[in-house]
C-alpha positions as CSV (number, residue, x, y, z in Angstrom):
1,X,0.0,0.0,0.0
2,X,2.9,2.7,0.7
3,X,4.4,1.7,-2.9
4,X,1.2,2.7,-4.3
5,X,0.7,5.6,-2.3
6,X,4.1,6.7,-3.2
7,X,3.6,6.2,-6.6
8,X,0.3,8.4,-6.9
9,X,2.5,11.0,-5.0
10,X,4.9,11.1,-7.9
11,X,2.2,11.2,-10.3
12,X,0.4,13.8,-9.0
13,X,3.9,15.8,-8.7
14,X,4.8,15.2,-11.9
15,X,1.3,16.7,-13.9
16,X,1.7,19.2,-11.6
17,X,5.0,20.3,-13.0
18,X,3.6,19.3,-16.5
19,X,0.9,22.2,-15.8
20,X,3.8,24.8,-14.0
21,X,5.6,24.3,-17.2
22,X,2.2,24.9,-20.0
23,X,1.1,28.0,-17.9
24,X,4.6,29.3,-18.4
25,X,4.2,28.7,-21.3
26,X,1.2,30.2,-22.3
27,X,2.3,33.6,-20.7
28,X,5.4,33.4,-22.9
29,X,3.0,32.7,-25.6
30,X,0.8,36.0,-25.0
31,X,3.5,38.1,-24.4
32,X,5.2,37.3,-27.9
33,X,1.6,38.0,-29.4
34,X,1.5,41.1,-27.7
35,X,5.2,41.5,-29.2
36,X,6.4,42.3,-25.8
37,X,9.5,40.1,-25.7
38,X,11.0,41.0,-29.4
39,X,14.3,42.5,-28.0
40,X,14.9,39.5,-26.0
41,X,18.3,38.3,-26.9
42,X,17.9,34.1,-27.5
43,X,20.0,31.4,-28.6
44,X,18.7,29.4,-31.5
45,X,19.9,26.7,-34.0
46,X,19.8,27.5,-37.6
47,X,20.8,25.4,-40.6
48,X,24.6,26.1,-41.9
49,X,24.5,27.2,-45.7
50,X,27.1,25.7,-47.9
51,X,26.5,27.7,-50.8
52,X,29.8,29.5,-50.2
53,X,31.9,25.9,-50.2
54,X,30.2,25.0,-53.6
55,X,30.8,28.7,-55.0
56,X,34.9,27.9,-54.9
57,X,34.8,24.5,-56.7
58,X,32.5,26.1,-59.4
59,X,33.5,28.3,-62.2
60,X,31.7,30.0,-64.7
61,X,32.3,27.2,-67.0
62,X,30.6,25.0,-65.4
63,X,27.7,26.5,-64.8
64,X,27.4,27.3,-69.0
65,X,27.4,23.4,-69.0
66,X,24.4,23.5,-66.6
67,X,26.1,21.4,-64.1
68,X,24.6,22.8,-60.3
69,X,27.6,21.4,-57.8
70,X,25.3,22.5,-54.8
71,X,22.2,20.7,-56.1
72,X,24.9,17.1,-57.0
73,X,26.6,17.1,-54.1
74,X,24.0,18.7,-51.5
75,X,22.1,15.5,-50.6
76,X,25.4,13.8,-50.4
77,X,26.8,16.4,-47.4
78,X,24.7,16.6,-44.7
79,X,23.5,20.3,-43.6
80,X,25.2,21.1,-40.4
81,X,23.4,23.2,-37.7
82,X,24.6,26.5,-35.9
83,X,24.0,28.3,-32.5
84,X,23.3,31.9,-33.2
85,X,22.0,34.2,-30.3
86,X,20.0,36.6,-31.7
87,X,16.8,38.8,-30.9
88,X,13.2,37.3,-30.8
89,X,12.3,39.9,-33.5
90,X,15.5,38.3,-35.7
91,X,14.4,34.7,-34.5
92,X,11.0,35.1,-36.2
93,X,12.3,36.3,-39.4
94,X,14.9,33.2,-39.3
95,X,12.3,30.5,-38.8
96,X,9.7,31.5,-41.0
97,X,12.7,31.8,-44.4
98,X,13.2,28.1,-42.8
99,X,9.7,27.0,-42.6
100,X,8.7,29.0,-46.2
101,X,11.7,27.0,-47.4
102,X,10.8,23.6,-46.6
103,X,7.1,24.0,-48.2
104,X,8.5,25.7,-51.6
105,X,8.9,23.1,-54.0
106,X,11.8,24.5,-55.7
107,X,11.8,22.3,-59.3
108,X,8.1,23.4,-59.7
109,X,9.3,27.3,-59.4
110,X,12.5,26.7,-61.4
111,X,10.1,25.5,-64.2
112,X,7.8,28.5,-63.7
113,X,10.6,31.1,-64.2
114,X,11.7,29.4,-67.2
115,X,8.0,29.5,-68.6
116,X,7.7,33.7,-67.6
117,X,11.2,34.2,-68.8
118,X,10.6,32.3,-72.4
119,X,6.9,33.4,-72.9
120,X,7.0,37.1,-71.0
121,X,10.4,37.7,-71.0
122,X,12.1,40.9,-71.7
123,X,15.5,41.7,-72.3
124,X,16.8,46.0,-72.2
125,X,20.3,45.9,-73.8
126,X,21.8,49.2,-72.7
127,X,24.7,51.3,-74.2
128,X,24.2,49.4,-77.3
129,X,26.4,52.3,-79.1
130,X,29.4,51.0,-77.4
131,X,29.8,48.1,-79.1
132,X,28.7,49.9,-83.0
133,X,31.7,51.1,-84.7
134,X,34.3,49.7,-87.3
135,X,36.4,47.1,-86.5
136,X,39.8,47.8,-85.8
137,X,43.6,46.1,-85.7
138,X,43.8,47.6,-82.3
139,X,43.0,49.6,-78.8
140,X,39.6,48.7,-77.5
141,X,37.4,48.5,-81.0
142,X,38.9,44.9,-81.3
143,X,36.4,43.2,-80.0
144,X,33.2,44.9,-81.0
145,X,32.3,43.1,-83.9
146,X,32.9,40.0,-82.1
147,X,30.8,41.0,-79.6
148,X,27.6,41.9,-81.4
149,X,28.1,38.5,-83.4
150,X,27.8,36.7,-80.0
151,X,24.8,38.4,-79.6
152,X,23.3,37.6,-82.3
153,X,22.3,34.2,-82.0
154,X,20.5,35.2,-78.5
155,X,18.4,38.0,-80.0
156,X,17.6,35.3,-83.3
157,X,16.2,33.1,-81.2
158,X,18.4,29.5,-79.7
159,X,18.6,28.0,-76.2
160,X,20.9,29.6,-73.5
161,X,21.5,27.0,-71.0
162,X,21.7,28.1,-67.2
163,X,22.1,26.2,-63.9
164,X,18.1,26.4,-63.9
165,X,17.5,24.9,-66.9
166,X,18.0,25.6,-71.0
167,X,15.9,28.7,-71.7
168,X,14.9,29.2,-75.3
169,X,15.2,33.0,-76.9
170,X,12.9,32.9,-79.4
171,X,9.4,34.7,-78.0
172,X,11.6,36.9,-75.9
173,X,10.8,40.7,-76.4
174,X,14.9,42.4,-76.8
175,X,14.8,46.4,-76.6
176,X,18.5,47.5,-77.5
177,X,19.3,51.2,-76.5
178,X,22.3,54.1,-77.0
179,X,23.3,57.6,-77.1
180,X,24.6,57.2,-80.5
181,X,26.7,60.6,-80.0
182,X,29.9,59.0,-81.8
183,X,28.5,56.2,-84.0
184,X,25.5,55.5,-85.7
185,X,22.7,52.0,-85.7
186,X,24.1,51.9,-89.0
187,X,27.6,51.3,-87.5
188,X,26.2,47.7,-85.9
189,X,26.7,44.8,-88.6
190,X,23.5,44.5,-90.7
191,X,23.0,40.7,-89.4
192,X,21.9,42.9,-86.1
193,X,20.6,45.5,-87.3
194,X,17.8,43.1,-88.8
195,X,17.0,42.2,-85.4
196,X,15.6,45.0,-84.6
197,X,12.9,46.4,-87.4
198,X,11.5,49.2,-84.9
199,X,13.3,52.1,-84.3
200,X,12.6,55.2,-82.0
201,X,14.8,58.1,-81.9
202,X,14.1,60.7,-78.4
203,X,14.4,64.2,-78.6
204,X,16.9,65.9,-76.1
205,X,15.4,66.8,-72.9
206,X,13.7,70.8,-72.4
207,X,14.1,73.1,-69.9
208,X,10.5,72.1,-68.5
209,X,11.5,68.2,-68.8
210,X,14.4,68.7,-66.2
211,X,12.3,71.2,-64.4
212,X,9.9,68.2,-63.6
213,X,12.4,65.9,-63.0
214,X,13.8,67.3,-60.6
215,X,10.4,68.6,-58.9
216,X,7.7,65.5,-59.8
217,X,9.0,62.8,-58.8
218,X,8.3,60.7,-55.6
219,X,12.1,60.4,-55.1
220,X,13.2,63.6,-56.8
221,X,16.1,64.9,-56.4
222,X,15.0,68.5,-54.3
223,X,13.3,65.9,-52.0
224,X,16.5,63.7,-51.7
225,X,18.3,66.7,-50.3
226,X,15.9,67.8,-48.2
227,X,15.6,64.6,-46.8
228,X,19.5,64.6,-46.3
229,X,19.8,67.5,-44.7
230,X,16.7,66.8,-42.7
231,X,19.3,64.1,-41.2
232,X,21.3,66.6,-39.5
233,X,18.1,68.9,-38.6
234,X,18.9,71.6,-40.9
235,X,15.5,72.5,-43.1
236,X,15.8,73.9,-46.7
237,X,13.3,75.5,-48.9
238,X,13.7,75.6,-52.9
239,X,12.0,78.6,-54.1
240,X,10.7,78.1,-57.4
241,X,12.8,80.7,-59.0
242,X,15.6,78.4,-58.0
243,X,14.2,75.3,-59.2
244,X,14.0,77.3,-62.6
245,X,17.5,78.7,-62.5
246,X,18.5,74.9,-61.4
247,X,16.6,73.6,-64.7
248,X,18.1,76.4,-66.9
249,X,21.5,76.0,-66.2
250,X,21.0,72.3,-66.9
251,X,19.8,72.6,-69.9
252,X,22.6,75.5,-71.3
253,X,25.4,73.4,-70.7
254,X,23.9,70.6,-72.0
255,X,23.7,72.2,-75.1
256,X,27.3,74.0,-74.9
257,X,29.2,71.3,-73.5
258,X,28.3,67.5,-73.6
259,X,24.7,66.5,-73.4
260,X,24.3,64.0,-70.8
261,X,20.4,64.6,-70.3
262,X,19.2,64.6,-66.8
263,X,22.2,63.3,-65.0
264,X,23.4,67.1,-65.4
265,X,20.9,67.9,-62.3
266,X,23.1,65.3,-60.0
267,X,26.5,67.5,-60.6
268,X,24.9,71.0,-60.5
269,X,22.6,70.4,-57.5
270,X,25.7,69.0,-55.9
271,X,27.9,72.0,-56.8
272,X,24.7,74.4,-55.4
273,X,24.7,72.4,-52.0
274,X,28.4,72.0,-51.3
275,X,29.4,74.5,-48.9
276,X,25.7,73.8,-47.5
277,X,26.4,69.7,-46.9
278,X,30.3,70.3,-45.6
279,X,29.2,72.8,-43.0
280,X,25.5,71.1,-41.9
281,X,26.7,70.7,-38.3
282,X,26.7,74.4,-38.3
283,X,23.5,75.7,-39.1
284,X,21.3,72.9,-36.9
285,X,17.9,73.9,-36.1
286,X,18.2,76.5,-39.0
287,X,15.8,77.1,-42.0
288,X,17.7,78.4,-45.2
289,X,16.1,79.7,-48.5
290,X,17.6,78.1,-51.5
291,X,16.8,81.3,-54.0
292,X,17.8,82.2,-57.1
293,X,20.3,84.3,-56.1
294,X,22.2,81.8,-53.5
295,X,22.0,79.2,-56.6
296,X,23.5,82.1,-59.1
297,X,26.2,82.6,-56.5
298,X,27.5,79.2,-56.8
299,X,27.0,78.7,-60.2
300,X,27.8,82.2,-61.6
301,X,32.1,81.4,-62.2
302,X,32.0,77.7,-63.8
303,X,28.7,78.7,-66.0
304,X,30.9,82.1,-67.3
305,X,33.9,79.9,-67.9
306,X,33.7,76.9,-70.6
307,X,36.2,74.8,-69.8
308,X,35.1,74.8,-65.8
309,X,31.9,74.1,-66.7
310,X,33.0,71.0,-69.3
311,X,35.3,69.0,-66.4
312,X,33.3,70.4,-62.6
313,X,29.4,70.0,-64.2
């Protein structure tokens, strides 16, 4: 009878630390729904990525060939685990990539992006100028003809094969763009040139285009430096005399010097603000006007002279 009574003491001992340890529980539970414990510092295991090892054992070779080391060998090394100690807040973020991970089934999506890419694919081939031009013996026109002839078999249509998967070309929409200051589209073998049937030629920007660029967009450039400045608690106002002086200054040495478009805006706004930037620390809690005048000021010597304006704007 003691054994027994002994017994049903440890029992009821036991479920009573079973239910110590579930209404712990539970308040840990409401307080990380209440988001109360996210700057909690925890130690966690995560699983090691190998990516890295695989990266130095394959080159860029290999992947042409469509060989994937980390897919061959990955089932053969087993992934090792890690102790991090981390915040709750990081935690979360860790486990849910690791639980999103295990539910993705990744051939499926491979084959998915290979459908989008061959049926809704589109391909922007910038600074298509640089490669246009006559072939020469020597100096860095050597290999332009070379390259647009590698080219060409993409843009015709043929299978590119990646570490995903061969990808065919041929419903793929190619847009091929360029200043074409120095050469012409005529410059590009004609094998290329076919390639591309529709042609759009873009008038230089105006004094109002640059005035609402720099003014109309969510990220515009006024707002970026407002924002900056706003860093070190110094407010600016553009007047828009300024923004108009800004834009017309853009625009002339555009059209004296070399015409870059609107990355002209980036140098001059930079050149307006300069003494403004270096010395922030100084004017905190201050509110400055950014008038015509201040912008004339800073602007008025490289404008007058040429050559400043060619190599600081």
């Amino acid at each position: 009878l003691g054994g027994v009574s002994e017994q049903n003491d440890s029992d009821d001992g036991f479920e009573a630390q079973v239910y110590e340890v579930e209404q712990k529980r539970q308040i840990i539970r409401q307080k990380l729904s209440r988001m109360e414990l996210e700057q909690e510092v925890i130690e966690i295991e995560v699983e090691e990525s190998s990516a890295s090892f695989m990266e130095i054992f394959s080159g860029s070779g290999v992947e042409e060939m469509g060989i994937n080391l980390q897919d061959l060998f990955g089932s053969m090394i087993p992934k090792k685990r890690k102790k991090r100690r981390v915040t709750v807040e990081e935690a979360k973020k860790i486990f849910t990539h690791e639980e999103a991970q295990r539910l993705m089934d990744m051939d499926e999506i491979h084959r998915e992006a290979i459908r989008r890419a061959e049926q809704d694919g589109i391909i922007f081939l910038d600074e298509i100028d640089k490669i246009a031009g006559k072939d020469s013996n020597y100096g860095p026109d050597v290999s332009r003809g070379g390259v647009q002839r590698d080219i060409l078999p993409i843009v015709e249509g043929s299978t590119v094969v990646t570490k995903y998967g061969p990808v065919k070309t041929d419903h793929i929409l190619f847009i091929a763009a360029g200043a074409f200051h120095v050469s012409k589209p005529s410059d590009l073998i004609p094998e290329l040139q076919g390639r591309f049937p529709i042609r759009v030629e873009l008038e230089s920007l105006t004094r109002e285009d640059l005035r609402r660029i720099i003014t109309e967009p969510h990220n515009s450039l006024i707002k970026q430096y407002v924002a900056l400045l706003e860093t070190e608690k110094v407010h600016i106002n553009f007047t828009d005399e300024a923004i108009d002086y800004i834009a017309d200054m853009a625009y002339e040495v555009n059209i004296k010097t070399e015409n870059i478009g609107a990355r002209r805006l980036y140098t001059i706004m930079e050149k307006v603000l300069e003494d403004l930037l270096f010395d922030a620390p100084d004017h905190v809690q201050e509110t400055i006007e950014i008038d015509k005048a201040y912008v004339a000021e800073r602007l008025k010597k490289i404008v007058e002279d040429e050559d400043l304006s060619r190599y600081i704007l």
